[in-house]
N, C-alpha and C positions, 0 to 999 in steps of 0.2 A: 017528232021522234025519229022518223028517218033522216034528217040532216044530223041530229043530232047521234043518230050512230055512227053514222058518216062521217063526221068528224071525231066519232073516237077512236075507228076502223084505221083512222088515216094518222090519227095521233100513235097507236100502237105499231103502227107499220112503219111510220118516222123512228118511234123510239130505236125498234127492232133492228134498221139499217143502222141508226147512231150507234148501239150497242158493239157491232158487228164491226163496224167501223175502228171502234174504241179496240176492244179484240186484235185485230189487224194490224193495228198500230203500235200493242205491246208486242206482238210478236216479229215487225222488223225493228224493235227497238232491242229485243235481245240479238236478233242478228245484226245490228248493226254493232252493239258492244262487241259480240264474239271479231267482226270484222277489224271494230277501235281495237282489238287487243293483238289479234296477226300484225296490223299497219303498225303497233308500237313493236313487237317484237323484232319486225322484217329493219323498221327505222336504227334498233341497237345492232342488228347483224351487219350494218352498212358498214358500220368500219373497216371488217374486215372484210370485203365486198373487192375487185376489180371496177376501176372507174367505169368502163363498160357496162360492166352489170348493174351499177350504182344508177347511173343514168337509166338503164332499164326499167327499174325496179322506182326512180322517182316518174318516171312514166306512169308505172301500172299505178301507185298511189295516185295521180292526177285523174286518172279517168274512171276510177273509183270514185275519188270526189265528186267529179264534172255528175255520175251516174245517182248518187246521192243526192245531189243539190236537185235534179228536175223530179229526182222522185217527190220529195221535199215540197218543192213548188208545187206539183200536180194535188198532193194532200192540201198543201193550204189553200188554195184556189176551191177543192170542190167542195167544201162545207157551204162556201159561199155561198156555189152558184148553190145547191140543194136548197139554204135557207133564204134565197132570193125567189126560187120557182114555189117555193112551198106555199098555198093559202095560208092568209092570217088566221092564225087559229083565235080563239076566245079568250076574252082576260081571263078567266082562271084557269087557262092552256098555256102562257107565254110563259111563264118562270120558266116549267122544267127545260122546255127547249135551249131558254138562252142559254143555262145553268150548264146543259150538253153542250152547247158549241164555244165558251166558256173555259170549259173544262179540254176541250180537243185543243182550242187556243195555246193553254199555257201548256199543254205535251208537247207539241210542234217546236213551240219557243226552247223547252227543255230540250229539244232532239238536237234544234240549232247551234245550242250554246256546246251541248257535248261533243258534238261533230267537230266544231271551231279547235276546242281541245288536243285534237289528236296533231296539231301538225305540227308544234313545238317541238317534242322532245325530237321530230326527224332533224331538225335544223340546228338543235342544240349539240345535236350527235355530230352534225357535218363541224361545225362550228370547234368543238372539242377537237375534232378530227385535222383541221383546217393548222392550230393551234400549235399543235403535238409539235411540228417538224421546226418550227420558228423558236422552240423552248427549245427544245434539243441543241440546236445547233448556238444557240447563247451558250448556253451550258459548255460545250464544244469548247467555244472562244474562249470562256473564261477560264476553264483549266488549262489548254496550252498557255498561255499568258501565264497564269501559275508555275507553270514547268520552265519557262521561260526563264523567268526572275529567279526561280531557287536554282538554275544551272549558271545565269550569269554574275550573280552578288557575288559566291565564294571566290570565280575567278580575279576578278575584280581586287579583292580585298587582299589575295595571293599576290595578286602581280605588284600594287603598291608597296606591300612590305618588301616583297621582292627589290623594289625600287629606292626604297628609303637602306635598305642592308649595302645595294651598290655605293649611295650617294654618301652614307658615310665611312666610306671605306676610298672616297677620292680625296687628293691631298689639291687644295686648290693654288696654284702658284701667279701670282700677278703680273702681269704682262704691263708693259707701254709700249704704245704704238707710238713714233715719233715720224711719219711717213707711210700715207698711203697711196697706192700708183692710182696713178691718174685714168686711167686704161677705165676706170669708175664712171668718167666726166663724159659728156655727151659729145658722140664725134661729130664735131663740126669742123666742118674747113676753114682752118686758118694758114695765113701765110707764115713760111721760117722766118730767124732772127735775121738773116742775109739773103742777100739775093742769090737767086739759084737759077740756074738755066733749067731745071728739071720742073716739070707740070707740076704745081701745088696739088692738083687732085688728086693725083697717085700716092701722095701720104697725106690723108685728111687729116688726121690728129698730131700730126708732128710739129705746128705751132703750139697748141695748145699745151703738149707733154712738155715741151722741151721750157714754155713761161713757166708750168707749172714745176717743174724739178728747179730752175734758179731761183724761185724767189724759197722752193722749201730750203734751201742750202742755205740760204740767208736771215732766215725766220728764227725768232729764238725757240719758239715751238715746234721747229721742224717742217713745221707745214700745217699744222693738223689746224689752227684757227682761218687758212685758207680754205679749206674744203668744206667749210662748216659755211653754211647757207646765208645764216643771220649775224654774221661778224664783219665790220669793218675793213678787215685783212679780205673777206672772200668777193666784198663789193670792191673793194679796189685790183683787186684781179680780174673780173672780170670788166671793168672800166680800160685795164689794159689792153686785155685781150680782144678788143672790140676796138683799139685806137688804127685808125687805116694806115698811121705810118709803123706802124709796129715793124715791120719788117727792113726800115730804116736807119732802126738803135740800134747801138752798141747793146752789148752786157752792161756795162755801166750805166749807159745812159737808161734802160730800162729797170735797173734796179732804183736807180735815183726816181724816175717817175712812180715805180712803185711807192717809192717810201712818202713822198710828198703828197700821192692819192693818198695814204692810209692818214696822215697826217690831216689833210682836207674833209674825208668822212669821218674820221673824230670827232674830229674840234669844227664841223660845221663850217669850214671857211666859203664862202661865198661865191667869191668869184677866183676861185680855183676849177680844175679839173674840165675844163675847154684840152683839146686836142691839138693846139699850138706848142711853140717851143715854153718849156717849162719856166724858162729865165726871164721870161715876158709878162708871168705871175706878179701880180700887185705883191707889194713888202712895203713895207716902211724904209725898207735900207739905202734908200738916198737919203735918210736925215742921217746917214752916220758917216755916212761918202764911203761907203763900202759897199759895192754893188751884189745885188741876192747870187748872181752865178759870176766867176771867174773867167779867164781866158779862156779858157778848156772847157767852157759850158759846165761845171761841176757848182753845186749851190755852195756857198760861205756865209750868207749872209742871212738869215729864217729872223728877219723884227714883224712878228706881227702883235704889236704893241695894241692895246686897245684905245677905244678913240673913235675910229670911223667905222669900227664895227667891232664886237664882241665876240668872243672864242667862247664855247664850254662844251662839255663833254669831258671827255679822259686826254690824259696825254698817250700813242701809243708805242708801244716799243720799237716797232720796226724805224723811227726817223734813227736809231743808231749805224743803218747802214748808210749813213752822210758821215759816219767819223773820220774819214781821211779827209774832209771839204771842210766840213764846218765849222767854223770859227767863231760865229757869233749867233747865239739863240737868247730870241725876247720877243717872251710871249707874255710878259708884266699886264696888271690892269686888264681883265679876262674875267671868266667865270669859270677857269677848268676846275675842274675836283681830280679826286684818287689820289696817286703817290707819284712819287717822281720814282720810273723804271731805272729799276739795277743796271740795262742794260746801256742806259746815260755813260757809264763811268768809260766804256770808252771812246768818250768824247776828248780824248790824248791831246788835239790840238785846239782844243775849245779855249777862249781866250776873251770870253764875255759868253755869262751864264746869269740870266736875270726871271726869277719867277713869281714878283713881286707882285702882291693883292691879288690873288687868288684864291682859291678855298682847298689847294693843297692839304694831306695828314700822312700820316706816317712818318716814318725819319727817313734823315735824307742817303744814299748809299755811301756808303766808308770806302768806296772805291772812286769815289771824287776827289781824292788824294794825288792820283796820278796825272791829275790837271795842272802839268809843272808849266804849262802857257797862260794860265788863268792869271788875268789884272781885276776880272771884276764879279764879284760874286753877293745876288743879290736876291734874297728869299724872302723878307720881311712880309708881317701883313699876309700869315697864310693859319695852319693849325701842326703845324710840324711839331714834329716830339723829339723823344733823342738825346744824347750828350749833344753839346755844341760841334756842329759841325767844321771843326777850326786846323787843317793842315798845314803840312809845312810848303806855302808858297811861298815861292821866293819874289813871284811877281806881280804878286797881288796888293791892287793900292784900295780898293773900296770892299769892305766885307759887314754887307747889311743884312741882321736878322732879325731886325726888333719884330716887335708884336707876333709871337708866338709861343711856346709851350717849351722849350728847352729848357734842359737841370742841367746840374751840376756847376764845376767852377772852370773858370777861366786858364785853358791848362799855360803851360810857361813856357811854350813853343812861338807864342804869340810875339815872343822879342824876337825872332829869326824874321820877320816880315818888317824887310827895313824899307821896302818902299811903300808901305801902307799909308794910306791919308786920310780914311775915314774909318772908323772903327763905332757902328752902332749893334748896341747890344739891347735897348732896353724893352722894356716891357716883357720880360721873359720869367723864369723861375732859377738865375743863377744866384749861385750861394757861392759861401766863403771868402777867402782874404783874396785881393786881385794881387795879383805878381806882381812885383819889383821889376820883372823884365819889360814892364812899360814903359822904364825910360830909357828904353832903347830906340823906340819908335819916336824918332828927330823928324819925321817927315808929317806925323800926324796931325793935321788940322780941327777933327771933331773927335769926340770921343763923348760915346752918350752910354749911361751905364745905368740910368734914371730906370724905380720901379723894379728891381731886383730885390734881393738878400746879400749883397756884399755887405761885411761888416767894418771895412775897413779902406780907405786907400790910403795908396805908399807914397812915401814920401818926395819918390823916385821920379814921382809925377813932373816933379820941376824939372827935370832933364828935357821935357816934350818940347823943344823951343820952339819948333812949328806951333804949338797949340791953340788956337783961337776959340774954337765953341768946346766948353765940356757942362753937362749934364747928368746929376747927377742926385736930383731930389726925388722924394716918394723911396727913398732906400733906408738902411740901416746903419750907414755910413756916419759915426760920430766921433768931435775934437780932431776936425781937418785942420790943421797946421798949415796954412800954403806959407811957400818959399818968397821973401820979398826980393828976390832976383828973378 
């Protein structure tokens, strides 16, 4: 009986402390809520706070905490040791106790978890706070930007119309430039046209102005296909201006070289444009016993016939500045293409003109008329178009056009040409009746008229007493009557 009151002495004195206990614990649980509820209000007053104070004030929260957690600790620690030191009580003693410490257990856990709670909304507040001045100032950027654009677009669209009221109210008037100064060209030292006792260095571009103004005076363009980079005319300028005797030539003589550079980078010639005397230039013109340069060093003689090598390219205009020299051009049997230049016609003392098998077009210039030297004239075998190219020479003995594109008819100027010997026409598009004044041509040997629209030949024909080859089939030509004399 005395143990056994002992043990209930001691059961009611356990209970008594745990009660007390329990007690204890609701009442720092309101003070700790009253505490959780200052820490949230002090947390929303931060914002407006001085960082100093802020800092202070996340201070006095910390050691609040720090002051909570070992309280914390020291309660869950001492149920422990109490229920470790305490005699085992009796099996029908163990429930209530466990049931009490149990019960202390999940309070402690509750204290834990609500304590945990309070430190968010301090961090959410800074965090908001942090937030604030980063939005603001976007905000900022994007409305200047706005202001920006609505003050720049109206100028903008004012000044254009502004711009389009000037632009149509300007009269635009068209210019040509037929020479631009050289002063453009890169100063390099070159030597004068003559020799000077004066230092070349002291006028560094006085070669190069003084090439480039003769050959613009002589250019039919003025000059302007010289300055131009990728033209024939601009590489054969500077082929001149680059030759070491340059300062050797004449005006004449450098215009002649010019024209037979441009002549060479055309038409691909070979073995041209070496820095030797010009007249030393390969030609065919010893098959004609006519030699390429004269006494005077001036060219007469341009055969460059095909055969041992092939021309194509264009023909270019500048060989016209040879028309006081040249006398004989044949460049027959080639590949050149384009047209025969206008500026040909004043070829005045040309007196063999041959541009036979070629791929020539166009018609030929009506100022080939004034070729009162011409004996030989010979285009056949190209795409030429055009009336007949047929003037009044007086000294012309061979006038060949067959195979090509010409119309019309035979005009009747053709009896003026009494020393003609050959007279081929065919393969063309002439039409109509052939003139009577073919029997004036006593001297003629061939006459081919084959492969036309002639409807007729004249009877006049028998006067031809030269006559030996005539041709005349593939035409329209019907009930020829020849002369038994």
């Amino acid at each position: 009986n005395k143990s056994k009151n002992n043990s209930v002495i001691m059961d009611k004195s356990l209970i008594s402390d745990r009660t007390k206990r329990i007690q204890d614990a609701k009442n720092r649980r309101t003070r700790e809520e009253i505490e959780q509820e200052t820490i949230r209000n002090e947390g929303l007053d931060m914002m407006d706070l001085p960082s100093d104070q802020s800092s202070d004030s996340h201070a006095m929260i910390g050691i609040r905490g720090n002051e909570q957690q070992q309280q914390q600790q020291q309660q869950h620690d001492s149920p422990r040791t109490i229920a470790e030191s305490a005699p085992p009580p009796p099996d029908q003693q163990e429930q209530p106790s466990t049931v009490l410490v149990s019960a202390i257990v999940v309070e402690e856990q509750q204290q834990q978890q609500q304590h945990l709670v309070v430190v968010p909304p301090i961090f959410e507040a800074k965090q908001l706070k942090d937030r604030l001045p980063v939005r603001r100032m976007l905000i900022g950027i994007l409305v200047l930007a706005v202001v920006i654009v609505a003050s720049v677009v109206p100028t903008v669209v004012v000044t254009g119309k502004k711009n389009r009221d000037a632009l149509r109210g300007l009269t635009l008037v068209p210019t040509v430039m037929y020479y631009v100064s050289p002063s453009s060209l890169p100063t390099t030292s070159f030597p004068s046209f003559s020799p000077s006792t004066s230092n070349p260095s002291s006028s560094p571009t006085t070669g190069a102005t003084a090439l480039l103004e003769l050959i613009a005076s002589i250019s039919p363009d003025g000059g302007l296909s010289v300055i131009k980079n990728s033209t024939k005319q601009h590489t054969a300028y500077q082929w001149l201006l680059n030759d070491p005797n340059l300062e050797q030539y004449s005006k004449e003589r450098l215009m002649q070289r010019y024209a037979l550079a441009t002549l060479a980078y055309s038409t691909y010639i070979e073995d041209w444009l070496d820095y030797d005397d010009e007249c030393t230039w390969y030609t065919r013109a010893a098959d004609d016993f006519v030699p390429f340069c004269d006494a005077d060093q001036r060219v007469q003689n341009i055969d460059l016939r095909g055969g041992f090598y092939y021309l194509w390219g264009t023909l270019p205009p500048e060989l016209s500045v040879l028309s006081d020299s040249l006398i004989r051009l044949d460049l027959s049997s080639n590949l050149i293409s384009g047209t025969i230049p206008s500026e040909y016609a004043s070829f005045t003392n040309l007196e063999y003109f041959s541009m036979t098998a070629n791929y020539l077009s166009g018609q030929v210039p009506s100022l080939f008329g004034d070729f009162v030297n011409l004996t030989s004239f010979r285009i056949g075998s190209n795409s030429l178009t055009g009336p007949l190219p047929l003037y009044n020479w007086p000294h012309l003995t061979r006038f060949e056009v067959s195979n090509n594109v010409f119309t019309g008819t035979l005009p009747t100027l053709v009896g003026n040409m009494r020393s003609l010997t050959h007279l081929v026409l065919n393969m063309n598009q002439l039409t109509g009746i052939l003139p009577t004044e073919l029997g004036l041509l006593i001297n003629v040997t061939t006459l081919a008229i084959q492969q036309n629209e002639f409807t007729s030949l004249p009877s006049e024909i028998g006067l031809m007493t030269s006559l030996v080859e005539l041709y005349f089939i593939d035409s329209m030509i019907e009930g020829v009557d020849f002369p038994t004399t």
